[in-house]
C-alpha positions as a Markdown table, in Angstrom:
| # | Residue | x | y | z |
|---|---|---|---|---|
| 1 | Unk | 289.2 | 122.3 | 248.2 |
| 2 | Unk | 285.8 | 122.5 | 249.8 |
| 3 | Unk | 286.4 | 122.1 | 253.9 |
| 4 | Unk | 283.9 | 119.0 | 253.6 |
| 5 | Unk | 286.6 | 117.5 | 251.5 |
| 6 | Unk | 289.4 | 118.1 | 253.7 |
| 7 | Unk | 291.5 | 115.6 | 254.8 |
| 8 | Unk | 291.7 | 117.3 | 258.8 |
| 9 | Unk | 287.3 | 117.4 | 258.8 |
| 10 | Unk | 286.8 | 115.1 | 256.2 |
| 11 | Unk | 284.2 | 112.5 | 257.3 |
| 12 | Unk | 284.3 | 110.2 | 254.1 |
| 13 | Unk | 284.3 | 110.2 | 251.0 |
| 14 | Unk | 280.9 | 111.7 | 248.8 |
| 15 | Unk | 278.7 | 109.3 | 247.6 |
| 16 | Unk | 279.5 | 109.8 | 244.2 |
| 17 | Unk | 283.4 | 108.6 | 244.6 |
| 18 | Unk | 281.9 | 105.5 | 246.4 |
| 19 | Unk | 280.3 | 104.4 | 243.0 |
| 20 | Unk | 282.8 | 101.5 | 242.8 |
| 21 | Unk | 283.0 | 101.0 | 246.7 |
| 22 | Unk | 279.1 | 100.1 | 246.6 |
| 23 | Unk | 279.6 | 97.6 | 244.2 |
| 24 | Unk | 282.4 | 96.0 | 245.6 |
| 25 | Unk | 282.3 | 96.2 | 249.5 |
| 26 | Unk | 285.7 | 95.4 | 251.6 |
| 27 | Unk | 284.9 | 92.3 | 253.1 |
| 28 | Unk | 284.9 | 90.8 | 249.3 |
| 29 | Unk | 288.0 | 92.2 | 248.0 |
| 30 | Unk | 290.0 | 89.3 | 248.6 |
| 31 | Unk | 287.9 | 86.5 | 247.3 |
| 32 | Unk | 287.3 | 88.9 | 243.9 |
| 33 | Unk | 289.7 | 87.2 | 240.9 |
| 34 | Unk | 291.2 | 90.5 | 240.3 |
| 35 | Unk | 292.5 | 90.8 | 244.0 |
| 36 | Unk | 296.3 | 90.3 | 243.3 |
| 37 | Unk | 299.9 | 90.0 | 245.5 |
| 38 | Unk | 300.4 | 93.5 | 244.7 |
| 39 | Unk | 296.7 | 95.0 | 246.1 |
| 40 | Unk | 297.4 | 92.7 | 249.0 |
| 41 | Unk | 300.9 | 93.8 | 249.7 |
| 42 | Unk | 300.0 | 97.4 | 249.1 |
| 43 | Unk | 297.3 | 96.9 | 251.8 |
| 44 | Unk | 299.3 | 95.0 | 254.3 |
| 45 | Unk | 301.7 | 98.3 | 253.7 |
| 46 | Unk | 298.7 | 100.2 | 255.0 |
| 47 | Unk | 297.7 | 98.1 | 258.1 |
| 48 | Unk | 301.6 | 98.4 | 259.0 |
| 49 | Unk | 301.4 | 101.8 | 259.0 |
| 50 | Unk | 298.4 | 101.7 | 261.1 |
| 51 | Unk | 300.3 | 99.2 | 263.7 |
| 52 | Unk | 303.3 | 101.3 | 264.2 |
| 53 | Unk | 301.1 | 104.4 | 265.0 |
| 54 | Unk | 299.2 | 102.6 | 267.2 |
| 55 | Unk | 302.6 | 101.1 | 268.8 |
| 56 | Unk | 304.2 | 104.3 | 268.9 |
| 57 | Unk | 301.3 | 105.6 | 270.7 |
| 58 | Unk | 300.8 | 103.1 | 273.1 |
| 59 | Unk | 304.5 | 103.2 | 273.6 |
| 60 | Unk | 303.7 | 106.8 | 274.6 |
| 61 | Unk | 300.9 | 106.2 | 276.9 |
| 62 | Unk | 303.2 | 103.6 | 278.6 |
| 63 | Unk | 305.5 | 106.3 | 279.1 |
| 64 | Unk | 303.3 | 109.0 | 280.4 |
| 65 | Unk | 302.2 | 107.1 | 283.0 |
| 66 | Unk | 305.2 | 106.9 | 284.1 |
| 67 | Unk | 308.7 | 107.6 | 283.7 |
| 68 | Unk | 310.0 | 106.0 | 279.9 |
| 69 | Unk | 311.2 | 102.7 | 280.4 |
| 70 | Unk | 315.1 | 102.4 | 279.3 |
| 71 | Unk | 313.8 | 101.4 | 275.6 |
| 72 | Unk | 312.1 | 103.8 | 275.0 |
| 73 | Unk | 314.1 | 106.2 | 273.4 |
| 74 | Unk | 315.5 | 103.8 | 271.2 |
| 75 | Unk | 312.6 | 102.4 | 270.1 |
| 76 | Unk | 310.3 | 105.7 | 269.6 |
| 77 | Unk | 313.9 | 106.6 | 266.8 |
| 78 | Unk | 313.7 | 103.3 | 265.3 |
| 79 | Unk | 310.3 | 102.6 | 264.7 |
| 80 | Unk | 309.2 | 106.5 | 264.3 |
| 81 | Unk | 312.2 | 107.2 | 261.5 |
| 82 | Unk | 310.7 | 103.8 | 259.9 |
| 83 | Unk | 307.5 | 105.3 | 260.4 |
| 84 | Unk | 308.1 | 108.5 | 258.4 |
| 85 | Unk | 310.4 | 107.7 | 255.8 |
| 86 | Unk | 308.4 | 104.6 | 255.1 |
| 87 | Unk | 305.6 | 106.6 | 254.6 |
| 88 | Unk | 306.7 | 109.4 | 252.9 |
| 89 | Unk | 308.0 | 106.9 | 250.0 |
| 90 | Unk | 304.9 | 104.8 | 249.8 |
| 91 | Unk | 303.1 | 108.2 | 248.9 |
| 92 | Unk | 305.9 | 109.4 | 246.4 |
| 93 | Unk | 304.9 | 106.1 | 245.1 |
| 94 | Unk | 301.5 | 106.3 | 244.7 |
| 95 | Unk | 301.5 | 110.0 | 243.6 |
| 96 | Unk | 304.3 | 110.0 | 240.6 |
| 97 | Unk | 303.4 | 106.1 | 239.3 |
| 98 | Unk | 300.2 | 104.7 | 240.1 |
| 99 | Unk | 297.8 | 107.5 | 240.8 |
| 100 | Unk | 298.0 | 108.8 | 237.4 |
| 101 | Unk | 297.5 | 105.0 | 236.0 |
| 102 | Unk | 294.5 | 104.8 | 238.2 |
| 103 | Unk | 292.9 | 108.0 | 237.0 |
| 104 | Unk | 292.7 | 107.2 | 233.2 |
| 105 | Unk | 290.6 | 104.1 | 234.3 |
| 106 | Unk | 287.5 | 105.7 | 235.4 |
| 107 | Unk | 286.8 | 109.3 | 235.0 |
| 108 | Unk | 284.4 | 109.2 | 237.8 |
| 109 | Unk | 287.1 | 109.0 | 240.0 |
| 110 | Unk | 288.8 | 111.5 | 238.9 |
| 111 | Unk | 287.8 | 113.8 | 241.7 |
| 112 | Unk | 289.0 | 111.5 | 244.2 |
| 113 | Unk | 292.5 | 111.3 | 243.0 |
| 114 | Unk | 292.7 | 114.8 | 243.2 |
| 115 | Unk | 291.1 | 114.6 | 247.1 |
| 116 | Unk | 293.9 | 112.1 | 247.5 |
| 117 | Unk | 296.8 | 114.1 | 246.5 |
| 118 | Unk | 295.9 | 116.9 | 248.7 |
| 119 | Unk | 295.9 | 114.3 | 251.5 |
| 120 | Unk | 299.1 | 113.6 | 250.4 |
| 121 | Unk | 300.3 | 117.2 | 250.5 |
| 122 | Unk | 298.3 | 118.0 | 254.0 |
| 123 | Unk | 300.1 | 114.6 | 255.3 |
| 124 | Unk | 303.3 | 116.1 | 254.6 |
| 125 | Unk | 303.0 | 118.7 | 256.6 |
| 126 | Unk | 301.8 | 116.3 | 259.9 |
| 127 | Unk | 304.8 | 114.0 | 259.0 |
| 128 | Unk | 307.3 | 117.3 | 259.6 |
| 129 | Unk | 304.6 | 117.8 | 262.8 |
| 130 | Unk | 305.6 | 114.4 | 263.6 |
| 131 | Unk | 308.9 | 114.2 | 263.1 |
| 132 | Unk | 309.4 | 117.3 | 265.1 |
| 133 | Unk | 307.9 | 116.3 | 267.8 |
| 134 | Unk | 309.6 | 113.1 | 267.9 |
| 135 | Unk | 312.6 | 114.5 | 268.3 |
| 136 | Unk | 311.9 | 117.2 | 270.8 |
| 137 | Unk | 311.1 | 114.1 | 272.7 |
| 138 | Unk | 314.0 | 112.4 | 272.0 |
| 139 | Unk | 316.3 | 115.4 | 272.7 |
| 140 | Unk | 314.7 | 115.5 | 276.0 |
| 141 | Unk | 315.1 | 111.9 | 277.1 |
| 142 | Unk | 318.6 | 113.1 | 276.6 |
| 143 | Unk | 318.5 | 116.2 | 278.9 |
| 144 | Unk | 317.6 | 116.5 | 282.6 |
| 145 | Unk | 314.7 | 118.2 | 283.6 |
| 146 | Unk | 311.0 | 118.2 | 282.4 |
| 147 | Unk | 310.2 | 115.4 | 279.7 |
| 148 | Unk | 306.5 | 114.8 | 280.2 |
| 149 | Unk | 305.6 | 117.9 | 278.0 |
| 150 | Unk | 307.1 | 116.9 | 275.3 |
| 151 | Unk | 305.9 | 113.8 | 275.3 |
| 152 | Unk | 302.1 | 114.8 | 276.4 |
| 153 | Unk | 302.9 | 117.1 | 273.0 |
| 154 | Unk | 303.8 | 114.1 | 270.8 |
| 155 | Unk | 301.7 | 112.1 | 272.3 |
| 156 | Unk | 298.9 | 114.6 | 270.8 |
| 157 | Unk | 300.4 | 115.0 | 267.7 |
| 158 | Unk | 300.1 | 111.2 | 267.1 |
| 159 | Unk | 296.3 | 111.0 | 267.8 |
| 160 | Unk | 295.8 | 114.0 | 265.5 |
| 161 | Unk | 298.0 | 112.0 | 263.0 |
| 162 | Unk | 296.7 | 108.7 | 263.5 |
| 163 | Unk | 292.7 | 110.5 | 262.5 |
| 164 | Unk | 294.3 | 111.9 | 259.5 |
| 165 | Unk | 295.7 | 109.0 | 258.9 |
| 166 | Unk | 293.2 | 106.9 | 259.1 |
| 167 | Unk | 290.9 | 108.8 | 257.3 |
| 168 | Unk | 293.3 | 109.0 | 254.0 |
| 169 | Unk | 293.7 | 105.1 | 254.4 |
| 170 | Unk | 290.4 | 104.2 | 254.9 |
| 171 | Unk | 289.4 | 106.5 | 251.6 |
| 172 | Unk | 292.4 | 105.8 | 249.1 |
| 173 | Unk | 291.8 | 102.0 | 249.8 |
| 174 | Unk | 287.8 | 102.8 | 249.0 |
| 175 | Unk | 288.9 | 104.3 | 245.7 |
| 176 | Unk | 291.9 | 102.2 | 244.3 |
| 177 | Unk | 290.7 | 98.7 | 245.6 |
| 178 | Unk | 287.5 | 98.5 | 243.8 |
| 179 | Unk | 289.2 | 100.5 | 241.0 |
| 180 | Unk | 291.7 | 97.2 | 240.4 |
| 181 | Unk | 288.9 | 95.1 | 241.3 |
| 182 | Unk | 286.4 | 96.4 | 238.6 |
| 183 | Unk | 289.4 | 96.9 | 235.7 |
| 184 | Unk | 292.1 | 94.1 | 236.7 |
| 185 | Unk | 294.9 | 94.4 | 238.0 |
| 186 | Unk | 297.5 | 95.1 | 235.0 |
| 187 | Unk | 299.7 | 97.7 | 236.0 |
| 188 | Unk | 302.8 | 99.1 | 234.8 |
């Protein structure tokens, strides 16, 4: 894949993968009779995703400014094993039953599903990042001694994630949503 296309320096998707996102714009999604309780759960799955990150990282924040508060701990396992897991299986998802659906709908697109499932693949490798660093974190909120550097290192690891994140998101809801919108929302 070309490094334009990249999840970690990708800056959006090419014009020519936006062919259905020009015709329907997000803002009309939900109004469009093929919008359906499955696109708007499977986004609502997305904007929880982006809410814990942005939790856990505030969380963080909280904490380097200070010492962790007695929750912390607790909550950085809870919510970032959630996190991960959750994640992890929404994409298992996406790659084994709907993505191939989706790609015999519109041969234009075709190319984007691919750029998607290499997000998928470079994701996997930030979620081990992640997950990682969460628990070097969480194994020195256990120990005496030094715990800022750990978290100042997850702390970084979560803004890198949250781009990356963000980026896939943003770009697999541009594909798929005015995919179902333009096709209906019949899926297996």
């Amino acid at each position: 894949m070309t490094a334009d296309l990249k999840l970690e320096t990708r800056k959006g998707l090419p014009e020519h993968l936006r062919v259905l996102a020009e015709k329907y714009p997000a803002p009309t999604w939900a109004a469009h009779p093929n919008f359906n309780d499955l696109t708007s759960f499977w986004l609502e799955r997305h904007l929880m995703f982006r809410q814990l990150l942005d939790k856990m990282i505030a969380d963080a924040e909280v904490a380097l400014d200070g010492a962790p508060g007695p929750r912390f701990g607790a909550e950085l396992s809870r919510y970032g094993g959630f996190f991960l897991n959750q994640l992890h299986h929404h994409h298992m998802i996406e790659d084994d039953h709907y993505f191939p659906q989706f790609t015999a709908l519109d041969a234009r697109l075709e190319r984007g599903f691919e750029i998607l499932d290499a997000d998928h693949h470079a994701l996997d490798a930030h979620i081990r990042d992640f997950g990682q660093h969460t628990n070097a974190v969480l194994a020195a909120l256990q120990a005496p001694g030094d715990k800022r550097t750990a978290l100042g290192r997850l702390h970084e690891v979560q803004e890198d994630f949250r781009k990356f994140l963000h980026r896939h998101l943003t770009d697999e809801e541009e594909i798929i949503v005015p995919l179902i919108l333009e096709y209906g929302p019949d899926m297996q």
